[in-house]
C-alpha positions, 0 to 999 in steps of 0.5 A: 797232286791227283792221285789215280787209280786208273779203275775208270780205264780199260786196258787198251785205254791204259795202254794209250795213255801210257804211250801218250806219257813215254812219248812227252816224258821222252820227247819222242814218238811211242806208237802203240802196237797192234798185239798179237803181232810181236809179244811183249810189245805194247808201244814202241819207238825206233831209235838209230840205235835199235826198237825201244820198247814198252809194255803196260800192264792193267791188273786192277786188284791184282796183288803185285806178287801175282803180277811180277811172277807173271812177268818172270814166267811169261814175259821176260822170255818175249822180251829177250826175243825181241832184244829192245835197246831199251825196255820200259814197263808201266803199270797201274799198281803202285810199287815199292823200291823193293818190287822195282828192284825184282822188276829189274832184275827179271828184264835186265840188260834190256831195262836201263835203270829202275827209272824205266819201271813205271807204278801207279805213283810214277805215272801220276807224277807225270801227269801232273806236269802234263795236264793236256795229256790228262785232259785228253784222256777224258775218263781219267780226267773226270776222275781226277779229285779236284774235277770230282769237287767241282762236279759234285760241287755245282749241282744247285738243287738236291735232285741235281746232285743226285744226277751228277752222283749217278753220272760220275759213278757211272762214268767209267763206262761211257765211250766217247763217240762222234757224236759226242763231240758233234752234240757239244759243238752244236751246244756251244754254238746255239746254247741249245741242243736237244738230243734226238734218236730211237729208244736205247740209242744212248741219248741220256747217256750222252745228254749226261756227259755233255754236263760234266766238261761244263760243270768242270768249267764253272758252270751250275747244273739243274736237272728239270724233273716235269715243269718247265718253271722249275727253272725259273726259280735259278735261273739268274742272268749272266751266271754260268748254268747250264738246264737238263730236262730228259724225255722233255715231251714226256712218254708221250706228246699228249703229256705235253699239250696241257698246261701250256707246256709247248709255249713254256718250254719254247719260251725258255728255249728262247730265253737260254738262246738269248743269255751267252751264259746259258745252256741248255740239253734236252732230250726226246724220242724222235718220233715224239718229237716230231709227233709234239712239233706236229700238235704243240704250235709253239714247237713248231713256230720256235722251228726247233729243227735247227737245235736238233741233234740226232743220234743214229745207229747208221751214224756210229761207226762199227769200232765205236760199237766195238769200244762200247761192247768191249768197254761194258765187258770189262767193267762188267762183273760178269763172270770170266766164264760169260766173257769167254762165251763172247770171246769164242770163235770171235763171236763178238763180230755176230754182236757188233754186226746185229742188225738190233745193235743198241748200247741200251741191249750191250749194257744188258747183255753184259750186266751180271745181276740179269745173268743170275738165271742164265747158265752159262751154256745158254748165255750165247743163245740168250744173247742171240735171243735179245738182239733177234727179239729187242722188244722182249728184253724185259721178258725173262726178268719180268716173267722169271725173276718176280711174281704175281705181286712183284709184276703188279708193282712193276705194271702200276709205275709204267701205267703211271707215265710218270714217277710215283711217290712211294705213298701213292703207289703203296695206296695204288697197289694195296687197291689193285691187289685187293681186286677180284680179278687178282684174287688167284694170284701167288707170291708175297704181298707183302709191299715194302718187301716186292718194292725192294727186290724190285729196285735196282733191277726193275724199278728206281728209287730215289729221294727228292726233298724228304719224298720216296719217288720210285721210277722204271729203271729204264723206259723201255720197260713200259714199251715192252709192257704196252706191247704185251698188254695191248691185245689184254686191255684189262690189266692196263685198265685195272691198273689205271683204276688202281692208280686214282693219280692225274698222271695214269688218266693221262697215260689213258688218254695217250693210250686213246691217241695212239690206238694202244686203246680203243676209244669205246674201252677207254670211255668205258674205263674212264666212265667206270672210274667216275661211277666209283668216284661218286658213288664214294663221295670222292673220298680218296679222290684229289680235286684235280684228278676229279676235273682231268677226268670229267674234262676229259668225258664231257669236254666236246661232248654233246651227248650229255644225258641228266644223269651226266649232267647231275655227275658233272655238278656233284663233281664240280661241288667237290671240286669247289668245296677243296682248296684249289691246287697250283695247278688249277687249268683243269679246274676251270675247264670243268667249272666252264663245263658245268656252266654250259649246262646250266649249272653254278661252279664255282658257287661264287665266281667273285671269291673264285677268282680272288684265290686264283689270283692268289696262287701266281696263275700262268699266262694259260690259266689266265686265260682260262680264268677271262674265259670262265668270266666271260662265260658267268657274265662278268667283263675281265677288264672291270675286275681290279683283282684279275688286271692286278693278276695280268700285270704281276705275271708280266712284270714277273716274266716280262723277258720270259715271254718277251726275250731280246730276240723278239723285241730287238729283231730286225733292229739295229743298235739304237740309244732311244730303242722307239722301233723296240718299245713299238715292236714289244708293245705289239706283242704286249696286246697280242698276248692281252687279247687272251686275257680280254685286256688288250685295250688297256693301254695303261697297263700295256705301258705299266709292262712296257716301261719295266722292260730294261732295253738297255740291258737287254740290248747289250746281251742280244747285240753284245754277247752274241760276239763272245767267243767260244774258245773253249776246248775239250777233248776225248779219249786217246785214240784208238782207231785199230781194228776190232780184233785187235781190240778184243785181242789178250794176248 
């Protein structure tokens, strides 16, 4: 039998649990009662005979002497008062036969047996015969060993595992709105839901918890960390899992546009829509979002709008706000001293009703490590100055809280646009400390001891196959370090100096897009990093952060000078001398630069090709490989090695790039499937004709013939009628109104 605790409740759900369980345990209706109103009285039914009444008590850490004195002095007293016929009173404490004997004693003649006093132990056995009332109580349920096990259980990969840790333990806290239920009907109707909404709306927060009554179920969990192939490598057809890529489209759109990101992830969309025993959550900000389907075609063409579900401050409603502020405040460990400043004058109405009400600035306002500075007596204008002024949230900890060497830290892993290894953001640091320009700066240097007063505040780290990764602790930190720095262009470009990773010369050029640079600066910065770059022989330098930056100033550009054009080639040079990364794109748009002005890069095209093929190429770099081909002279459909490379990309992800609801569309069920195999092998040369090799009709049906459409007609035609019969279940209900919510009396 489960053993709760009951810790991941707060009082009033305590309450509406208990209600729940009287009401099957008695076959009769409890109602839960307003407090304030009458005391004493927590839930109650009427009986011919008189008001049978009940009272809850969830005093978590309380030593049960404390709690039965309470009940001596101040609750017999009410429960006289009201006279019930019958008296009952639950807790969240276990209870010993000697405690219930006290309990009696201090209630009768209105308890009429110690079977009407209700512990810790007694509230589990009734639940264990009535496990929809557990399962409708959706924190307690998740709390339960068994489903703990299975969650824990399900995680496929290590960084998987890590996620379903921090969503459990962070579970407690999570309030079940309407939008949680509207997000998971979507997502069993279409397999797919991407979670949209402003920043701090809670869309991580919710994109979570829609994991775990799946997880529960059976089904295996992959959190995606930046590539969409990652999940190629799990995926298995017909076995139950479920995909979760947060912030998809990264911090910004322009992330997403290189490599081919749009159509793979597009493509993978297509595939989990395809397979009833898939799922897949995403999420994004709304406004990169929609900027990505404007610039990303294959976003736009796969009309992702309709998988679309957005979370909207209009849509929550003001008691949910009101369960979200009161359920932080009590799983907080923020001083009574602080509550009593929320409590006062009932000014928790002036929060709930802010104009800036975000769950992301709730969470902050009632995090006690954020109020280590902030007294008591400033708490309420602290408050008021973090809902008026969202954006400066990080101000008072950033400017306050770390010093010059500490803000260094923080300013490099936002500037980064992505999560950093620990090696290279020590190597970043130790760079950009030792800058002139940094030369009058107070505090320790020391790094390990910045980075780890640093983590759980500011940053995150964490460890992913044997690496130290350190992320934001939350994104908002780089929006409010953008916004700081914008008019100071100077630290940002310093730090992305300091950095030398590929991620930070994306982060520039997004930056370019959305005018947080200006262009003349940003060719500035970059020029001056490939000045360094050469005059260091690219010592320190990785390949393809070398390519994205000359890419990036010479692709387009037909004010190339000599001087250019002899960077470029002594670029390329150290380019070709290196081994060539899994990701090579870049690479090859360099090489394709460097030939248009006359310059031989790779040194041999031949061996060039050779081991690119070697490394499994995408249907992008593919297609820049015929491109650079062609711009050397040589035909892609003579080279044996390149047509080998095309065909064990189709024959590897042939129902990726071609999922049943492209080759069976506007088809009926067929036994020979001729109109099927006509429409792929159109959309066969259609891709071909990327790589040059369109005409070849052998291979065209070399691919053809490994497609499997039986199989895969039996899922598209077949699966799509597979019921979801499923149900899950929130939190009790507890549509009062607010003031009865934060009612203690």
């Amino acid at each position: 039998m489960t053993s709760y605790d009951f810790r991941t409740l707060n009082d009033k759900e305590f309450e509406v649990l208990c209600c729940d369980l009287l009401s099957r345990m008695l076959s009769k209706n409890f109602e839960r009662f307003k407090p304030g109103r009458d005391g004493g009285v927590d839930g109650r039914y009427f009986s011919p005979d008189g008001e049978v009444v009940l009272q809850c008590k969830h005093w978590v850490n309380t030593p049960i002497d404390h709690l039965i004195r309470h009940l001596e002095k101040s609750e017999a007293a009410k429960v006289a008062k009201i006279k019930p016929i019958q008296y009952f009173i639950a807790t969240s404490l276990p209870l010993s036969r000697a405690d219930k004997n006290r309990i009696f004693k201090i209630f009768s003649p209105y308890i009429a047996s110690e079977s009407n006093i209700l512990g810790a132990e007694d509230l589990n056995d009734i639940l264990s015969r009535e496990s929809e009332v557990e399962r409708r109580h959706y924190k307690l349920w998740l709390a339960s060993t068994t489903v703990l096990q299975t969650l824990l259980n399900s995680a496929i990969h290590g960084r998987s595992d890590f996620l379903l840790s921090e969503i459990v333990e962070q579970r407690a806290r999570y309030v079940q709105t309407g939008s949680h239920d509207a997000a998971l009907t979507k997502l069993n109707n279409k397999n797919v839901v991407i979670i949209t909404g402003d920043a701090g709306v809670g869309k991580t927060t919710l994109a979570r918890n829609l994991l775990l009554p799946y997880a529960s179920d059976g089904y295996e969990i992959f959190s995606i960390s930046d590539r969409v192939d990652e999940s190629e490598s799990v995926f298995q057809k017909g076995k139950r899992q479920i995909f979760y890529f947060d912030d998809f489209l990264g911090s910004n759109y322009l992330d997403a546009i290189s490599g081919g990101f749009g159509t793979q992830i597009s493509q993978f969309i297509r595939r989990v829509k395809s397979d009833p025993s898939k799922r897949f959550i995403l999420t994004s900000r709304t406004t990169i979002l929609n900027q990505g389907k404007m610039l990303i075609g294959a976003l736009s063409d796969q009309n992702i709008a309709k998988d679309e579900f957005e979370i909207s401050l209009q849509s929550m409603t003001v008691i949910e706000k009101a369960k979200i502020l009161y359920n932080q405040m009590w799983h907080s460990d923020m001083g009574h001293e602080y509550r009593e400043e929320i409590y006062k004058d009932k000014r928790y109405w002036a929060i709930i009703n802010h104009k800036n009400y975000n769950p992301r600035i709730i969470s902050y306002i009632t995090d006690s490590h954020r109020l280590e500075d902030i007294p008591v007596a400033e708490f309420w204008p602290h408050t008021l100055e973090m809902l008026n002024n969202p954006a400066d949230v990080w101000s008072h900890p950033f400017d306050a809280q770390h010093d010059d060497y500490g803000r260094a830290l923080i300013i490099l892993v936002a500037l980064n646009g992505r999560a950093i290894s620990q090696g290279d953001l020590s190597d970043a640091y130790y760079r950009h400390v030792n800058r002139k320009s940094f030369s009058s700066a107070r505090g320790q240097q020391d790094f390990i001891r910045n980075l780890r007063q640093l983590c759980g505040s500011m940053l995150n780290r964490t460890v992913h196959s044997s690496r130290e990764i350190i992320s934001l602790f939350n994104p908002s930190i780089r929006d409010f370090l953008l916004r700081r720095y914008k008019s100071d262009p100077k630290v940002i470009g310093d730090a992305i100096s300091s950095l030398r990773t590929t991620d930070s010369l994306t982060t520039a050029i997004s930056l370019l897009a959305n005018s947080t640079l200006d262009n003349k600066f940003t060719r500035t910065l970059l020029s001056s990093i490939a000045g360094d770059a050469d005059a260091s022989d690219y010592v320190g330098y990785s390949s393809l952060y070398v390519a994205r930056l000359y890419t990036f100033l010479y692709k387009n550009n037909r004010t190339v000078s000599e001087h250019d054009i002899a960077l470029i080639g002594r670029a390329s040079a150290f380019v070709d001398a290196e081994d060539l990364p899994r990701q090579f794109e870049e690479i090859i748009d360099l090489y394709i630069i460097a030939r248009s002005h006359g310059l031989s890069a790779p040194i041999s095209i031949d061996a060039f090709i050779e081991q690119a093929c070697d490394k499994d190429p995408s249907m992008d770099e593919l297609s820049k490989l015929a491109s650079l081909m062609d711009a050397s002279g040589r035909v892609p459909a003579t080279n044996g090695t390149f047509r080998e490379a095309v065909l064990a990309f189709f024959l590897d992800q042939i129902y990726y790039e071609f999922p049943a609801e492209d080759v069976f569309e506007g088809l009926s069920w067929d036994e020979d499937w001729w109109e099927a195999k006509t429409q792929l092998k159109d959309q066969l040369r259609l891709r071909l004709e990327k790589v040059g090799l369109s005409e070849d009709e052998d291979l065209v049906l070399e691919i053809t013939d490994s497609y499997d459409f039986d199989d895969q007609a039996y899922g598209y035609f077949r699966g799509r009628e597979e019921e979801n019969d499923r149900s899950y279940y929130g939190g009790g209900n507890m549509a009062r109104d607010i003031d009865d919510l934060f009612d203690r009396s």
